[in-house]
N, C-alpha and C positions, 0 to 999 in steps of 0.2 A: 504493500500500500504506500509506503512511504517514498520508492520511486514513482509512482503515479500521481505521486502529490509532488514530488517534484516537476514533473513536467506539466504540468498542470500552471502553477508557481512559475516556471518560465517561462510557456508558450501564452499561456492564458490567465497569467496576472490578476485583470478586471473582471476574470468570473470566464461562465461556460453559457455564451446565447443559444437561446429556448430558440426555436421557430415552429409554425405550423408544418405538419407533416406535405401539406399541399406546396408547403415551398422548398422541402426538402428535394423533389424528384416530379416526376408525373404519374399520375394513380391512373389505372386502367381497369374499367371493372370486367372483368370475367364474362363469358356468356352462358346459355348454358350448355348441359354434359348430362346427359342422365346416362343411369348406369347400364344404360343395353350400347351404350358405344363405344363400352369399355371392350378389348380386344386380346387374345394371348402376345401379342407380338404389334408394333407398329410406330410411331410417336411415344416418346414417353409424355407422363402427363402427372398432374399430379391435385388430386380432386379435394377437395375443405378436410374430408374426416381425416385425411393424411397425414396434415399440417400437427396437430394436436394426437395422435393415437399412435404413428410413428417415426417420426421424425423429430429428431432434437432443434438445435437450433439453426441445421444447414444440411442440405443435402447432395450427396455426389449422382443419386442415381431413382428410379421411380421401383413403384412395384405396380403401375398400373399401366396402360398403351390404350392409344383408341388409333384406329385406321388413318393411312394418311389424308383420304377426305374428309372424313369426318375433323381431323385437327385442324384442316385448314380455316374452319370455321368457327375455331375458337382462339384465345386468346393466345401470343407466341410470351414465352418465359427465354430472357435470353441469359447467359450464364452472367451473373452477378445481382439480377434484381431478387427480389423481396414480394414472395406472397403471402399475402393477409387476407385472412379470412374473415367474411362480412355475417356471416348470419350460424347461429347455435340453439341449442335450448341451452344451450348453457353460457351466462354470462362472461364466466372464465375463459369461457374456448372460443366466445368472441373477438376478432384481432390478433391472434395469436398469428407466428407469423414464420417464412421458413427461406432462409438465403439457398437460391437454386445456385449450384457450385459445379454443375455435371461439364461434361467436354462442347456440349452443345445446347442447341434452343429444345426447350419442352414446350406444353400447354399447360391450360387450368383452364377450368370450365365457374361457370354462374354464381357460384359459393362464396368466389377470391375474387381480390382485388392485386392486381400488379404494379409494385412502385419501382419506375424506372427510376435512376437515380447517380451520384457520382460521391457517396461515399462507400464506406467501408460495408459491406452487406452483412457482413457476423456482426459488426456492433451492433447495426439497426434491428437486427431481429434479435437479439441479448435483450436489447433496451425494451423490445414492444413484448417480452417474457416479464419485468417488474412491476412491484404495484406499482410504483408512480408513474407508469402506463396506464394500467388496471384503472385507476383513479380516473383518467383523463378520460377514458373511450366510454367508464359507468355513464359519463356526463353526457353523453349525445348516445345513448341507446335507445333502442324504444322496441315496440313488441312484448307480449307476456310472455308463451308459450313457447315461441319461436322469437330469438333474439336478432338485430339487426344493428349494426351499424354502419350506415350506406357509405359508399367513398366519398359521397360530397362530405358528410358529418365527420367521415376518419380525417379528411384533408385539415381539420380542423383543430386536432389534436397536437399538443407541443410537445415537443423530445430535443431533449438537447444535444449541440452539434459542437462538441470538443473539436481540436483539431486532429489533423488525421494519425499524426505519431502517435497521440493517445489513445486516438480508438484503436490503433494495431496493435498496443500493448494492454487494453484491458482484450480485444479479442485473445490474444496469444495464452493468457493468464485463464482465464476460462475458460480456451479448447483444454487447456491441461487437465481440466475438473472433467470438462463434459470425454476427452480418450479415458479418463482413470474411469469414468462408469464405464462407459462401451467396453471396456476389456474387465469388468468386473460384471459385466450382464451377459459377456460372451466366455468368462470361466464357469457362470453360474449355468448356464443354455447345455455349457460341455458335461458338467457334472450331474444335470436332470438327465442327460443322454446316459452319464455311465451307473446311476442308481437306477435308472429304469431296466436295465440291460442287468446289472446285479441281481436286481430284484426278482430278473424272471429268470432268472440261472439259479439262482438259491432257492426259490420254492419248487422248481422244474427238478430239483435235484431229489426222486422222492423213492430210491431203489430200497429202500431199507424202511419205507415208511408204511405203516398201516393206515390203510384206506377207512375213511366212515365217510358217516353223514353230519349235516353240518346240525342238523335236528338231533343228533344222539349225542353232542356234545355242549350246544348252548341251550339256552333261553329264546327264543324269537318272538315277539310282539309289536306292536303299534303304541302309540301314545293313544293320547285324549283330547289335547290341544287344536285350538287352529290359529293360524297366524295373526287375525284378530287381536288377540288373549295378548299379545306381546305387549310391552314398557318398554317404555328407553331406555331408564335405568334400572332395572330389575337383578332382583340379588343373585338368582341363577342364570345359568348356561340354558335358552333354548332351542334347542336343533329342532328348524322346522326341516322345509324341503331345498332349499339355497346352499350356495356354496357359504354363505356366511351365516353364522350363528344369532340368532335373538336374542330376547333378556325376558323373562318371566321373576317374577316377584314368588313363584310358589314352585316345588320341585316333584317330579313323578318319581322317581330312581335314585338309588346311590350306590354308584359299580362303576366296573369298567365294563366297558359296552364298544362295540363297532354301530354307529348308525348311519343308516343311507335312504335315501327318497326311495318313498315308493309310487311314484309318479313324477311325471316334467322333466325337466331337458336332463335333470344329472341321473337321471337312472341308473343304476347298475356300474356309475364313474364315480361318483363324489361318494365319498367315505371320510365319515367324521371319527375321531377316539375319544369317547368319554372316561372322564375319568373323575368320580365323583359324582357330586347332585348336581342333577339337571330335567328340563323336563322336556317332554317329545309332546313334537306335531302328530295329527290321528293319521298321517297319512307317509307317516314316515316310522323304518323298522330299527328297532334297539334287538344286536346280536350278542347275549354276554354269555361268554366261555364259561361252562363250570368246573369244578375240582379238576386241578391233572392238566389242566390246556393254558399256555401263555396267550393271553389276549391280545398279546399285540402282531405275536405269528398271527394268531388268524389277521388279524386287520392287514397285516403286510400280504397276504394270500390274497385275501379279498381284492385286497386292490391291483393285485399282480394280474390276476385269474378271471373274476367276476365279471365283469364284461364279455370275455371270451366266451362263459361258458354261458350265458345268455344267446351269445350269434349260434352257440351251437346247437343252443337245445329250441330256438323259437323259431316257427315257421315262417314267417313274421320278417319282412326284410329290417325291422327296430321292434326294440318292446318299448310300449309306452306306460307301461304300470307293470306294478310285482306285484305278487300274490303272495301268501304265508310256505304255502307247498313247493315253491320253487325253492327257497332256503330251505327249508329241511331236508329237502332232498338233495341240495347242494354237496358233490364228493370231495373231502378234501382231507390230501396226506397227513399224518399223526405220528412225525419221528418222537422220539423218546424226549421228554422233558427239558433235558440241558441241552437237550439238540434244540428244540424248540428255543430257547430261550437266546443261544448264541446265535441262531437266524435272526431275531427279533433285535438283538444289541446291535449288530451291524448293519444291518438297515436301518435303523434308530440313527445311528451316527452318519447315514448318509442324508436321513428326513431331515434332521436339523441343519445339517449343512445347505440345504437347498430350500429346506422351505420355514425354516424356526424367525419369524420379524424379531427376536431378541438375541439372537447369537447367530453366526456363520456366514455365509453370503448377502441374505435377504437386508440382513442386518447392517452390515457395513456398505451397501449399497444405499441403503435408508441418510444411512450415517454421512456418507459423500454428496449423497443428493442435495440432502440440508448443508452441509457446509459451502456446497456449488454455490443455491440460494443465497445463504449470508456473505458470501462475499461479489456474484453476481450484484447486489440489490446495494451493497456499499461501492462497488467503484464505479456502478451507474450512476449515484446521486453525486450533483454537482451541485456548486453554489454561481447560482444566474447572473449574467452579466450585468448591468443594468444600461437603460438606454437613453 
């Protein structure tokens, strides 16, 4: 910080002048793009939801294509402008914005807006990621449901324009943040590759193991709940049907338990571990191992297996609900106890490394993000020139 405050201190002494973003560059608004002209191969392009779901703050390349006719009727993105997206349900993901960097011109279709321009493009789209962005663009939004901020109203918004030495060194300073996640979300991408692949070699390994059923070993049942019934802040764990847990204020269980929907999109994929009180949705199953069986083998099974043996056993090109009889009848190998359990700790230590938000990957990704943040949002703020 202290060299940025240095050059700051001698390029720009009197402060850092604000301007309207309409005077920074020329905005161009987008046309439209619906999604049937999206193509395997063609143009690249790069459509609103892109901007915000995957791409950081600059992109070298698309994961979308629409035909060469079809692009010529849309907007050209040439290597160094800034797309900004005009319209969200989400206020956040309004403006957001993303420096095209690829070897060549792309497209963007109705969603964006295009800022031709002749500064630094990483800075400009850093700067339209903080709140003292967020701040400016709140002020000329409009729409409930579906958010909008048209380019005439974006042209309107001030961002400040250091000079160019400084923006290349606060960009340079914040590529360093944004490479340390991208190679902390592509060791984390490797390691889901190598516990999935464990996972299905260690429970596949079952020459020595006695076969049952998954009925002659647990408990299987349903809650009482419906998603209703939920608080905000409720003292217990409630596993409805969602990849994400509720809160209930009262508890149905106190065990360790495997639970998964029995119905809607996670069918037979999302597998929850209870461990202790909590209470279940009526439409969701609690599996709890009794005497003699490691609970978390089976859960590490389940989630290896269970899917699989769904496509195998349903006629059905998807199931869209479970029944009680399908787990019971569920086969699944039974090595001896301390076998059981040394499968469980080692897959254990590869769960937390990939997916635990308080330790391992998830965690120090969390950790970099936010300090991306805090120092992104300190060497954006300047003190204004005055005129």
């Amino acid at each position: 910080m202290s060299h940025i405050d240095a050059l700051i201190a001698r390029l720009a002494p009197d402060g850092v002048p604000f301007v309207p973003l309409g005077d920074v560059g020329t905005l161009v608004r987008g046309s439209g793009m619906p999604k049937s002209d999206f193509s395997e191969s063609g143009v690249g392009c790069i459509h609103y939801g892109q901007i915000y779901t995957h791409y950081g703050a600059w992109a070298t390349e698309t994961i979308s294509f629409v035909p060469p006719e079809k692009a010529a009727r849309l907007v050209r993105v040439d290597p160094g402008d800034v797309i900004i997206t005009n319209t969200s349900e989400n206020l956040v993901d309004v403006c957001k914005a993303v420096a095209w960097l690829g070897a060549g011109p792309i497209v963007t279709g109705g969603h964006a807006t295009v800022l031709k321009h002749d500064q630094d493009p990483k800075y400009l789209s850093y700067y339209l990621q903080t709140p003292e962005f967020f701040a400016g663009k709140r002020a000329h939004a409009a729409g409930t449901k579906v958010i909008e901020v048209s380019a005439t109203n974006l042209a309107r918004v001030r961002v400040p324009l250091p000079p160019r030495e400084v923006q290349a060194e606060i960009v340079r300073i914040l590529d360093s943040f944004q490479e340390l996640e991208a190679e902390l979300e592509a060791e984390l991408e490797a390691r889901r590759t190598q516990y999935a692949h464990y996972r299905a070699e260690v429970v596949s390994c079952n020459d020595e193991a006695e076969w049952t059923r998954l009925g002659d070993i647990a408990t299987i049942g349903t809650g009482s709940h419906d998603t209703k019934d939920a608080v905000l802040d409720g003292a217990y764990v409630f596993y409805a049907r969602g990849r994400d847990p509720l809160r209930l204020d009262s508890f149905d269980f106190d065990e360790k338990a495997i639970i998964t929907a029995g119905d809607g999109v996670g069918v037979g994929k999302v597998f929850h571990f209870a461990a202790g009180r909590y209470a279940l949705h009526q439409r969701a199953y609690r599996i709890a191992p009794g005497d003699g069986v490691d609970p978390r083998y089976v859960y590490h099974y389940l989630v290896a297996d269970f899917a699989r043996y769904l496509e195998r056993t349903s006629v059905q090109s998807s199931v869209t609900s479970l029944r009680r009889p399908m787990f019971l009848r569920y086969p699944i190998p039974l090595p001896p106890i301390q076998e059981q359990r040394h499968i469980a700790s080692v897959l254990d230590s590869f769960d937390a490394l990939v997916n635990d938000l308080s330790s391992g990957l998830p965690a120090e990704i969390a950790a970099r993000r936010q300090q991306y943040e805090h120092y992104r949002d300190r060497l954006l703020t300047f003190r204004e020139a005055r005129t």
